[in-house]
FIKOL-890379 format. One line per 5 residues: number of its first residue (from 1); for each residue x, y, z of N, C-alpha, C. Coordinates in steps of 0.02 Angstrom, whole numbers, m for minus. Example, Ala and Ser with C-alpha at 12.3 -4.5 7.8 and 13.67 -1.06 7.14 Angstrom:
1) 660,m284,390,615,m225,390,660,m165,390  642,m112,354,684,m53,357,645,2,394
! end
This chain:
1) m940,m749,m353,m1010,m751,m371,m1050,m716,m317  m1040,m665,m314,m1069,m605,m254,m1112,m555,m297  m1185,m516,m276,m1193,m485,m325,m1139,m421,m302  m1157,m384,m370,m1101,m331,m382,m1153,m250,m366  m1103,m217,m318,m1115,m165,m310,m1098,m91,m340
6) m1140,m62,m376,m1130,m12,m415,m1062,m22,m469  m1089,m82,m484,m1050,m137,m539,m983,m153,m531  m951,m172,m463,m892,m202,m457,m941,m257,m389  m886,m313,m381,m889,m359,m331,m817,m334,m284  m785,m300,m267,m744,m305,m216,m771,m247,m179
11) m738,m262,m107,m766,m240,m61,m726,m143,m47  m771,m106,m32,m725,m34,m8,m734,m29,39  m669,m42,95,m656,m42,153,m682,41,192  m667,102,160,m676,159,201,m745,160,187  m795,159,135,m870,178,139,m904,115,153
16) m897,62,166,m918,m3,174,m957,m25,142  m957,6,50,m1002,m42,2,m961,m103,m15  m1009,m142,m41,m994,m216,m85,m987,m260,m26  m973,m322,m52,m996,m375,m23,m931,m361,68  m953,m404,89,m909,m410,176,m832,m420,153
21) m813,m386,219,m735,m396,201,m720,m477,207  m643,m489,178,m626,m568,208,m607,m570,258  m620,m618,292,m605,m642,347,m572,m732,379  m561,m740,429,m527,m815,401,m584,m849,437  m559,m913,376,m618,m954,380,m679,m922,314
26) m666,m877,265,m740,m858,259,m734,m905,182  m786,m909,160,m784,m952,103,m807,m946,30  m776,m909,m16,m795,m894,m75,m854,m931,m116  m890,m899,m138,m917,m916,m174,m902,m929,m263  m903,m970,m285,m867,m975,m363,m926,m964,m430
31) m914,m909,m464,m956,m925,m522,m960,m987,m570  m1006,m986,m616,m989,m1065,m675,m945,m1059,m714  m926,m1130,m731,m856,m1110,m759,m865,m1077,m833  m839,m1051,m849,m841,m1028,m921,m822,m1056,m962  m764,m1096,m947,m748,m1150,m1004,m682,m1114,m1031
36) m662,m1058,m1032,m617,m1029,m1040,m549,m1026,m1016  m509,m1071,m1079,m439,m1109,m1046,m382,m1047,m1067  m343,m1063,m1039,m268,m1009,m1082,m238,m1056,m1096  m198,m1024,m1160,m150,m1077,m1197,m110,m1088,m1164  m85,m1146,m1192,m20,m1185,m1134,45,m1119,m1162
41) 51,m1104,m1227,113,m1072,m1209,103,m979,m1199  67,m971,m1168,51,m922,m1138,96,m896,m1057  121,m846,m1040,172,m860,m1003,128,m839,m954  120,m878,m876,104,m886,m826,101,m806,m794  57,m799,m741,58,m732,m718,110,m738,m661
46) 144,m690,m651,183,m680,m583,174,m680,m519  192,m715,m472,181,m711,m430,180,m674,m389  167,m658,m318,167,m608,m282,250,m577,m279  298,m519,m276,365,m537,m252,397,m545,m183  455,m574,m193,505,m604,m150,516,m548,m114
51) 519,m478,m126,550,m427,m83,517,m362,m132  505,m293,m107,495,m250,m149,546,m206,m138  542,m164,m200,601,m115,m194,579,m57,m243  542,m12,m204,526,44,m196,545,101,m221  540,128,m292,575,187,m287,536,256,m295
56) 576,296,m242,529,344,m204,551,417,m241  516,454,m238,524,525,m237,525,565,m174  574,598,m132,543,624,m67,504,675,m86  459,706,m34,424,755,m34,336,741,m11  297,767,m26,287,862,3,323,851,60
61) 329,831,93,333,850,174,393,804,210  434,797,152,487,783,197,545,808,231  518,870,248,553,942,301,514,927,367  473,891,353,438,862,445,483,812,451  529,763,441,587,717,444,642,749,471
66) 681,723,526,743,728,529,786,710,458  845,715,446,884,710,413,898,599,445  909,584,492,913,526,515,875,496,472  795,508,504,755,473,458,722,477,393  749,535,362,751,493,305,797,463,286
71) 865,444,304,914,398,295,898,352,315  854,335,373,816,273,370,777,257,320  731,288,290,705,271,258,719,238,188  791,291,186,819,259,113,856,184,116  886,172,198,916,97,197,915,60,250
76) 871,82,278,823,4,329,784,m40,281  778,m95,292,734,m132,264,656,m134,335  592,m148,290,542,m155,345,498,m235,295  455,m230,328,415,m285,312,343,m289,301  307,m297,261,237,m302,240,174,m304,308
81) 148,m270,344,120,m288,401,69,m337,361  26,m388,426,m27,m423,421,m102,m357,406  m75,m311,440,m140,m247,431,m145,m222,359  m103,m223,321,m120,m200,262,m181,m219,208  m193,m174,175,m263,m205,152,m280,m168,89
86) m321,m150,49,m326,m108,m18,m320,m21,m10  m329,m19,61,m313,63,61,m243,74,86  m210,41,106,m111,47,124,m79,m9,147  m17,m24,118,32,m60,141,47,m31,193  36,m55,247,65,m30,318,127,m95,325
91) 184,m33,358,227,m69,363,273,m69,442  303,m135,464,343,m132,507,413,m158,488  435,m79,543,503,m78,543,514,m13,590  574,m8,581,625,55,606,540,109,599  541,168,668,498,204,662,546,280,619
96) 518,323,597,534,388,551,516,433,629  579,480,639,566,517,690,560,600,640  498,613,672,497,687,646,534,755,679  553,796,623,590,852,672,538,921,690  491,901,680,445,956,695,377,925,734
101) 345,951,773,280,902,806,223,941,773  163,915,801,100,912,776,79,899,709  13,914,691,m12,884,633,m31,947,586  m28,914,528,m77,967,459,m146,973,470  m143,1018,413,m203,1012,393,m215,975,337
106) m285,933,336,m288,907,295,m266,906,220  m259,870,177,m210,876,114,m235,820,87  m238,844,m22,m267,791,m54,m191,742,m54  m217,676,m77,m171,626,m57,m157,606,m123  m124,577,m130,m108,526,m224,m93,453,m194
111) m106,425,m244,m77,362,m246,m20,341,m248  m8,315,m192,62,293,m185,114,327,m139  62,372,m118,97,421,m66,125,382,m3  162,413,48,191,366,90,181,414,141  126,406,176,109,446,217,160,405,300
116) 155,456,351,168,435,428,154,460,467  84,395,505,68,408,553,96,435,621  58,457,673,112,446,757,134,412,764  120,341,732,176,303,764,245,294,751  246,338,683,318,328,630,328,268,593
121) 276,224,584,287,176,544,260,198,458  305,194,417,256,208,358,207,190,328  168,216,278,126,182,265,110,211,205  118,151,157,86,183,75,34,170,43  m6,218,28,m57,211,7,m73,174,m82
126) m145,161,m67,m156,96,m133,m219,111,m152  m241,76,m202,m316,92,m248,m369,130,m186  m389,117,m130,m440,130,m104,m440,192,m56  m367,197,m48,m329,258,m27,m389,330,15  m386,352,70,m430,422,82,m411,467,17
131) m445,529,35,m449,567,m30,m386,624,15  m415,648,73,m384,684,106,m337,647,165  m283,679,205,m242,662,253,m205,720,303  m217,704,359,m183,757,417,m114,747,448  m73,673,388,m25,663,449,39,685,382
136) 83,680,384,143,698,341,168,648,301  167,669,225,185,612,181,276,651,171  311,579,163,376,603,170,412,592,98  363,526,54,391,537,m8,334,493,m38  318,479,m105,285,431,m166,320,395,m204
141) 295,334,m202,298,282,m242,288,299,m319  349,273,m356,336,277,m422,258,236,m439  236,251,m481,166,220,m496,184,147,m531  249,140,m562,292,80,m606,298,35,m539  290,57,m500,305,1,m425,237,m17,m378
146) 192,5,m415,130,m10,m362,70,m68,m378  93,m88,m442,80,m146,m454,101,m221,m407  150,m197,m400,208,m249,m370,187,m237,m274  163,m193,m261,159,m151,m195,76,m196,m175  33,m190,m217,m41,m225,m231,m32,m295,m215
151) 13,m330,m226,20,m406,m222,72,m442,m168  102,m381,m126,135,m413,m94,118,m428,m17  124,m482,3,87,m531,42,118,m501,117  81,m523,176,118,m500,258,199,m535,264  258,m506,283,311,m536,285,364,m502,232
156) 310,m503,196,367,m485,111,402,m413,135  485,m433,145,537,m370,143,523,m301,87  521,m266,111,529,m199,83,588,m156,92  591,m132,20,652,m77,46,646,m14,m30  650,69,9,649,114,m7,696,146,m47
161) 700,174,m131,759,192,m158,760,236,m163  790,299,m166,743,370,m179,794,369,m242  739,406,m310,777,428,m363,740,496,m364  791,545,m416,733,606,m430,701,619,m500
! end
């Protein structure tokens, strides 16, 4: 029950419209109820998952990768960081060592891209995503998996499949 900005209520982290980000401790506000029940045999929504499992396409730029890492990438497991938020699943684990140094030039991005920062941790991008990026995406998320990518909580195991 927030008013709504340029007709959504959630917040956009990179331009800083709509209401404040969450924070802990902060305390929702609830609209009235509507009265609007779901049937009992209506099947329950899913929960967040137990583990994700990723299946990737490599590319544009996964000629900035050693050969190592992307074999890391295809069978390390990493884990959901606490930093993640509507613009990327940032993740920890095993870092991606590149075989070439420095940076791009900027580049339009897609959804679901799996960009990596300096630090070599990956990181895939989600609804709120930049438009552009300077660091090297090494492969994308099927779009069939980013539903599942949206809901998964800090902790939750990840792991990378590449199909083509």
């Amino acid at each position: 029950a927030v008013e709504p900005v340029l007709g959504s209520r959630s917040t956009d982290l990179l331009s800083g419209l709509g209401p404040a980000p969450l924070a802990e401790g902060a305390v929702l506000p609830l609209g009235a109820d509507t009265a609007v029940r779901t049937p009992v045999d209506a099947p329950p929504w899913p929960g967040p998952p137990e583990e994700l499992v990723l299946r990737v396409r490599f590319g544009p730029r996964d000629d900035w990768f050693t050969a190592d890492a992307l074999r890391t990438l295809a069978t390390r497991a990493y884990r959901v960081s606490s930093a993640s938020n509507r613009i990327g699943l940032r993740l920890e684990g095993p870092a991606l060592d590149r075989a070439r140094p420095g940076e791009l030039a900027s580049e339009g991005m897609v959804l679901g891209a799996v960009q990596v920062p300096p630090d070599g941790r990956p990181v895939v991008f989600l609804a709120d995503h930049p438009t552009t990026g300077g660091y090297p995406v090494v492969a994308v998320v099927r779009e069939a998996d980013l539903g599942a990518v949206a809901q998964a909580v800090p902790g939750t195991p990840v792991r990378f499949v590449p199909v083509r």
